[in-house]
N, CA, C and O of each residue as an XYZ file, in Angstrom:
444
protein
N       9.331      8.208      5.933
C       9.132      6.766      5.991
C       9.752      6.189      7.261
O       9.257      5.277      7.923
N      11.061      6.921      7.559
C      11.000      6.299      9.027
C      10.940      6.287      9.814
O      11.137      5.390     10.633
N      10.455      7.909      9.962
C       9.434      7.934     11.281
C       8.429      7.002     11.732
O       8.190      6.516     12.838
N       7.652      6.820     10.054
C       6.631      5.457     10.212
C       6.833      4.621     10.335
O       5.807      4.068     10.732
N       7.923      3.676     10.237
C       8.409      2.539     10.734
C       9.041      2.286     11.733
O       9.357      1.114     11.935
N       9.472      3.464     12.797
C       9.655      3.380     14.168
C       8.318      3.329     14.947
O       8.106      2.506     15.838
N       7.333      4.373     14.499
C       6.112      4.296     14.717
C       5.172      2.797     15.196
O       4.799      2.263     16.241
N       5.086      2.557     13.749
C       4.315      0.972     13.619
C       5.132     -0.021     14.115
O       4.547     -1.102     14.171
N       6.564     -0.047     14.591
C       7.252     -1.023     15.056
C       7.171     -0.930     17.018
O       7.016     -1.821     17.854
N       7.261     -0.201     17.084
C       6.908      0.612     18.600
C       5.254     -0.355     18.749
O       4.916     -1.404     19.298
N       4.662      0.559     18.032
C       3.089     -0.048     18.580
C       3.184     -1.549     18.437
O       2.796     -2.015     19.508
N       3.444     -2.298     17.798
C       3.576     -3.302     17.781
C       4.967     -4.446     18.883
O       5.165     -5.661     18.887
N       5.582     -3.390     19.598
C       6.846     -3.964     20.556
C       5.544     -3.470     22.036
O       5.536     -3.929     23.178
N       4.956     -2.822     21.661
C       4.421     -2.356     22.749
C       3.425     -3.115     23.708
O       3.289     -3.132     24.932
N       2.595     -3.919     22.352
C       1.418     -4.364     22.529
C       2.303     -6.316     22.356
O       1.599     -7.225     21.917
N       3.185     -6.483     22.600
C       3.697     -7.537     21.901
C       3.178     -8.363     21.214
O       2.586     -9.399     21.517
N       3.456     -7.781     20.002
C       2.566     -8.399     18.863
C       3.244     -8.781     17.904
O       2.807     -9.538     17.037
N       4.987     -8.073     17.941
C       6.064     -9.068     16.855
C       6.132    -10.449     16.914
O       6.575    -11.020     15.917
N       5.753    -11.180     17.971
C       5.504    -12.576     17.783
C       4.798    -12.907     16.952
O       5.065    -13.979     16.411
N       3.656    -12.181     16.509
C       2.623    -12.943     15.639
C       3.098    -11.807     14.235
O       2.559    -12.106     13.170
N       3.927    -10.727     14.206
C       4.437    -10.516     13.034
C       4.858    -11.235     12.237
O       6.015    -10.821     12.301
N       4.908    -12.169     11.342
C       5.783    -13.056     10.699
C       5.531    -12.468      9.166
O       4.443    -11.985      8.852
N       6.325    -12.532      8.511
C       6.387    -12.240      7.144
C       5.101    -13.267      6.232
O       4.831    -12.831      5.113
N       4.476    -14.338      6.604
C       3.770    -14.172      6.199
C       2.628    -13.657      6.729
O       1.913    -12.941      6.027
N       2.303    -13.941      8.010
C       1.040    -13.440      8.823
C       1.181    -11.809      8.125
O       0.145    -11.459      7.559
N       1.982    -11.089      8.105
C       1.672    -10.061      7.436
C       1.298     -9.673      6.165
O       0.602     -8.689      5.916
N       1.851    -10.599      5.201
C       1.788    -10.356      3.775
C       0.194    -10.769      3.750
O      -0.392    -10.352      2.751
N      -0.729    -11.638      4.832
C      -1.964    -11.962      4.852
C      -2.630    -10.798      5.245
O      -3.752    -10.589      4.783
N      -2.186    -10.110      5.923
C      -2.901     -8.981      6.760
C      -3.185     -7.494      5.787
O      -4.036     -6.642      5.533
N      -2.091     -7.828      5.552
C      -1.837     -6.648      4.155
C      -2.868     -6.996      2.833
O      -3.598     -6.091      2.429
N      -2.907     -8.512      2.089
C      -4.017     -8.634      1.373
C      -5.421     -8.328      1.899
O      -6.274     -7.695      1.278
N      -5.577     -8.946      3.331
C      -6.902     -8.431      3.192
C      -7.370     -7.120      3.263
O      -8.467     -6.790      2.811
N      -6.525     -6.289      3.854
C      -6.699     -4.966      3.954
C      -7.268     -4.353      2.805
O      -8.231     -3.587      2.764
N      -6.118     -5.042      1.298
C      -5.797     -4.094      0.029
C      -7.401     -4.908     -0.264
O      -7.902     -4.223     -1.156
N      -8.188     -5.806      0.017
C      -9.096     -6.486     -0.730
C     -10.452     -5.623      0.460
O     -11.635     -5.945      0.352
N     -10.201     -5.047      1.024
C     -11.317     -4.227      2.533
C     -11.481     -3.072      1.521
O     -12.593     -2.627      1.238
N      -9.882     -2.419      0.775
C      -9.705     -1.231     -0.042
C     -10.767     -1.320     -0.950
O     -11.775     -0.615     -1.008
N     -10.277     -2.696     -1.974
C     -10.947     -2.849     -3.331
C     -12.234     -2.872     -2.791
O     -12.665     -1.738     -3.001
N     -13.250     -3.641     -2.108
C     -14.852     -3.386     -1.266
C     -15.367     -2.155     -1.493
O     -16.595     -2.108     -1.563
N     -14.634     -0.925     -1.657
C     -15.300      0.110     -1.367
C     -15.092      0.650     -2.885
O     -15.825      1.639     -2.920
N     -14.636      0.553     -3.828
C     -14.924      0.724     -5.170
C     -15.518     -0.368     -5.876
O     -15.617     -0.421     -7.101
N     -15.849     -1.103     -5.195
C     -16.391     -2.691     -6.382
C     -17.267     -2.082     -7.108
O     -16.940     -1.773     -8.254
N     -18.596     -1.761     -6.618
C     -19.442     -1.189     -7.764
C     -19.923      0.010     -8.036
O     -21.055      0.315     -8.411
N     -18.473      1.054     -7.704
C     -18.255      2.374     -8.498
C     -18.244      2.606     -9.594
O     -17.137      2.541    -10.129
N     -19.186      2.905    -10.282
C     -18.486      3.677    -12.046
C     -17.168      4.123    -11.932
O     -16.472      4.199    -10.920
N     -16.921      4.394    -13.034
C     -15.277      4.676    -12.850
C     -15.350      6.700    -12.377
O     -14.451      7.352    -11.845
N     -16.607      7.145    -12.784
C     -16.861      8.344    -12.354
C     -17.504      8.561    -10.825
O     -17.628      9.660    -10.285
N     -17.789      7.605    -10.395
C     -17.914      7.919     -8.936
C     -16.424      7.304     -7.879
O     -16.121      7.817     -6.801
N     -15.772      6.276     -8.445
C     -14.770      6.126     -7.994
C     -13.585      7.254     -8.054
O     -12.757      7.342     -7.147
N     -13.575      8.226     -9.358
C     -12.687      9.093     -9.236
C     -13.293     10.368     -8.558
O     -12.737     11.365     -9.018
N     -14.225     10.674     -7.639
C     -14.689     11.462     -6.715
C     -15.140     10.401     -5.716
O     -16.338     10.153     -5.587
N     -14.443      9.932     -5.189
C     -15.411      9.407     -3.962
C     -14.554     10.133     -2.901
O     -15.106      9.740     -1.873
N     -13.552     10.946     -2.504
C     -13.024     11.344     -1.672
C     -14.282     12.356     -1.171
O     -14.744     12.360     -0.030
N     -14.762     13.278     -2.373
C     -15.523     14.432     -2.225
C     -16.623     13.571     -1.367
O     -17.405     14.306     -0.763
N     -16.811     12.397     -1.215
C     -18.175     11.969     -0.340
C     -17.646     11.750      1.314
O     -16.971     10.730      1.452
N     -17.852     12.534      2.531
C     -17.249     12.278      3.308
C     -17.524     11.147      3.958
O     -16.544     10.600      4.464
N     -18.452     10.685      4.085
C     -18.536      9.424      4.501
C     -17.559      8.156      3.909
O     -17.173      7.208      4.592
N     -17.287      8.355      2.613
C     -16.632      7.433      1.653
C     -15.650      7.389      1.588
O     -15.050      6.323      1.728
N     -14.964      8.694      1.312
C     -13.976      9.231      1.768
C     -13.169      8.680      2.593
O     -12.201      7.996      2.261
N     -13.572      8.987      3.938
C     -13.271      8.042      5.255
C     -12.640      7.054      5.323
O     -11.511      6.679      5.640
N     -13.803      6.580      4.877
C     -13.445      4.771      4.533
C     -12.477      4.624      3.603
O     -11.724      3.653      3.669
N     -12.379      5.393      2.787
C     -11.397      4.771      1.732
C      -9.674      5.143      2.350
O      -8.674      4.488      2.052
N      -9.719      6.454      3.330
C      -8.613      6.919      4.157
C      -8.245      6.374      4.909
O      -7.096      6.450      5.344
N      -9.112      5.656      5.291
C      -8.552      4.451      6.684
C      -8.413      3.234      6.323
O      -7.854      2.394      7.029
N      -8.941      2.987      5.108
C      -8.059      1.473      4.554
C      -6.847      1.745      4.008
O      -5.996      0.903      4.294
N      -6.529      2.525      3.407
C      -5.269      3.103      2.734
C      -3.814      3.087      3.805
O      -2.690      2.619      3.624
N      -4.607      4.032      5.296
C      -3.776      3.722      6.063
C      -3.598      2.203      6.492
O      -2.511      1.670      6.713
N      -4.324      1.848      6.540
C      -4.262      0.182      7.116
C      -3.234     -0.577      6.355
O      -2.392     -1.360      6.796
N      -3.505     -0.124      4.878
C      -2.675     -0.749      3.761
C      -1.375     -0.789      4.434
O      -0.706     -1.692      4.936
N      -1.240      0.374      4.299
C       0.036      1.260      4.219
C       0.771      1.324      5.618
O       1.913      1.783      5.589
N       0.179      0.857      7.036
C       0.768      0.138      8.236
C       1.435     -1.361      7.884
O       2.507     -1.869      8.210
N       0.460     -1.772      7.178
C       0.520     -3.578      7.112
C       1.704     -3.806      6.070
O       2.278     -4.895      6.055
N       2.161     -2.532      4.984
C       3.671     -2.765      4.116
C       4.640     -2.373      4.843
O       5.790     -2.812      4.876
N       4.038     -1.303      5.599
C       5.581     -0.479      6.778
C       5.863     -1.880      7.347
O       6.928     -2.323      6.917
N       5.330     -2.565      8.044
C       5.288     -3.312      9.231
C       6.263     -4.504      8.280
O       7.492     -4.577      8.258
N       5.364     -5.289      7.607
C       6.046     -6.056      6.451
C       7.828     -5.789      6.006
O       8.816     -6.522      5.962
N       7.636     -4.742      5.805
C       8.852     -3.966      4.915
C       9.925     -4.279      6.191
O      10.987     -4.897      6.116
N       9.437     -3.786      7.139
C      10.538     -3.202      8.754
C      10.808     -4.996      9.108
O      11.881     -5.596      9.044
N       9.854     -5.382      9.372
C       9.895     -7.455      9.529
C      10.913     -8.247      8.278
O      11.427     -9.358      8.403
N      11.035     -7.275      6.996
C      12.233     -8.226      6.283
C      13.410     -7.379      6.076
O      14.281     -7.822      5.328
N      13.565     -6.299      6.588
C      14.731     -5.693      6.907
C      15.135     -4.817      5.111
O      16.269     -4.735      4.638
N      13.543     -4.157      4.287
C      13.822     -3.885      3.497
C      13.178     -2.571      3.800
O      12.147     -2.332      4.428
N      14.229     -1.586      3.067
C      13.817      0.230      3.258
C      12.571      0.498      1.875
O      12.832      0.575      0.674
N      11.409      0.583      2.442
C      10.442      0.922      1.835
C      10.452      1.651      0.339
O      10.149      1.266     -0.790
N      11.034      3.099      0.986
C      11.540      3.693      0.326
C      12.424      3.655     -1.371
O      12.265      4.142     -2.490
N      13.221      2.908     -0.780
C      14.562      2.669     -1.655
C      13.673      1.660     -2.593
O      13.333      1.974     -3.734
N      13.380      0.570     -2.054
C      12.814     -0.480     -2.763
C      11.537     -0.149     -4.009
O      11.399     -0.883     -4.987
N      10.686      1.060     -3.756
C       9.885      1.421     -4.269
C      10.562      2.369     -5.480
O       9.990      2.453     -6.567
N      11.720      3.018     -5.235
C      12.885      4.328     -6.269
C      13.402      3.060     -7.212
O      13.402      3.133     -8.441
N      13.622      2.476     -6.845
C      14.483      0.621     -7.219
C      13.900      0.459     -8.565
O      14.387      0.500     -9.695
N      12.087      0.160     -7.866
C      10.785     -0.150     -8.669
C      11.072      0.420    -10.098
O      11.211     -0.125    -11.194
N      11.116      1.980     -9.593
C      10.349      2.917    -10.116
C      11.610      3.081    -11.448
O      11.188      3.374    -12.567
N      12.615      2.946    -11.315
C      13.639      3.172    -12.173
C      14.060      1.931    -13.439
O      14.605      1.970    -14.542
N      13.515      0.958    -12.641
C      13.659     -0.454    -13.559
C      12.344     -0.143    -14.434
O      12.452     -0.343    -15.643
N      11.184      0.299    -13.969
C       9.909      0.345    -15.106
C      10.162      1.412    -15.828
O       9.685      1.404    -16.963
N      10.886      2.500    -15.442
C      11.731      3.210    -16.695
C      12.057      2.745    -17.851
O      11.546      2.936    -18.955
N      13.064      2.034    -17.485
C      13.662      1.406    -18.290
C      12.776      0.373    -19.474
O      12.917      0.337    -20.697
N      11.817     -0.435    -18.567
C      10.754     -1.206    -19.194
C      10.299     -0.551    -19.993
O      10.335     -0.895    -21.174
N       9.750      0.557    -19.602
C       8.294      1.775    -20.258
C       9.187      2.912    -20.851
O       8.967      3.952    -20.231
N      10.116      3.075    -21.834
C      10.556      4.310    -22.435
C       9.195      5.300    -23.040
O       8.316      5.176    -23.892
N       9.581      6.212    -22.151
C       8.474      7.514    -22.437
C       8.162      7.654    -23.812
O       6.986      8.016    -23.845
N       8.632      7.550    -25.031
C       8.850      7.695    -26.167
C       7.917      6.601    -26.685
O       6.841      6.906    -27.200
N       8.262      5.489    -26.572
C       7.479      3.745    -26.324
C       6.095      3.991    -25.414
O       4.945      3.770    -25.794
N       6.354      4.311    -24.607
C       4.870      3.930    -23.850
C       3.652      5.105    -23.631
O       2.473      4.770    -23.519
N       3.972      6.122    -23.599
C       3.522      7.418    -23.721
C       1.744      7.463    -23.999
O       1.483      8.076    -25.034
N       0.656      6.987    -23.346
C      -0.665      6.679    -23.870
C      -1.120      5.666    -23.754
O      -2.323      5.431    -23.639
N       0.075      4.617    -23.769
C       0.020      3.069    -24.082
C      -0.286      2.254    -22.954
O       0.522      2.366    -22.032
N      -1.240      1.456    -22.772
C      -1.516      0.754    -21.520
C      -1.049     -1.019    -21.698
O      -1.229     -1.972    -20.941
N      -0.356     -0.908    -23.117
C       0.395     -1.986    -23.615
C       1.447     -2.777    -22.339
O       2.349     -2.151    -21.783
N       1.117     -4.272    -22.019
C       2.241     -4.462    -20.852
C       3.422     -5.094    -21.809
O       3.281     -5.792    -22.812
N       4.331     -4.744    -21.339
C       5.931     -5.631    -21.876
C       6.389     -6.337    -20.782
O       7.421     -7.003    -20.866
């Protein structure tokens, strides 16, 4: 992760473009991306959406929005001075707690 965020912070010091980084200009950049993502499953069955990698053309597309995604949270993340990483383990340990394996196990029930 922080290789990638020296990465995407570089290209962006490079091209001077942290001026127009702003926490929200990004959090905008990042929706539309994740909504460029959703475009390419809108009217997938749920069985062609779970093979669309196998289509290379589709594939593609769905690999290079993902990355796009996934520049536009690095970038975001590195612009509010929060470790990607950590924040996501953070996530992941509090919905533990939410979702006891025992409790939720099958269950698409939200609490």
């Amino acid at each position: 992760m922080q290789d990638l965020t020296i990465q995407v912070r570089a290209f962006a010091e490079e091209r001077d473009w942290q001026q127009f980084h702003t926490p929200k200009n990004l959090a905008m950049a990042l929706a539309g991306e994740v909504g460029e993502l959703l475009a390419e499953f809108q009217w997938l069955t749920p069985e062609q959406a779970a093979t669309v990698m196998s289509d290379p053309e589709a594939g593609a597309r769905v690999r290079a929005e993902i990355g796009d995604v996934m520049i536009y949270l690095t970038r975001l993340a590195d612009v509010l001075g929060i470790d990607l990483a950590e924040a996501a383990l953070t996530k992941l340990a509090e919905v533990a707690v939410r979702y006891p394996v025992d409790q939720a196990k099958g269950s698409a029930t939200k609490r």
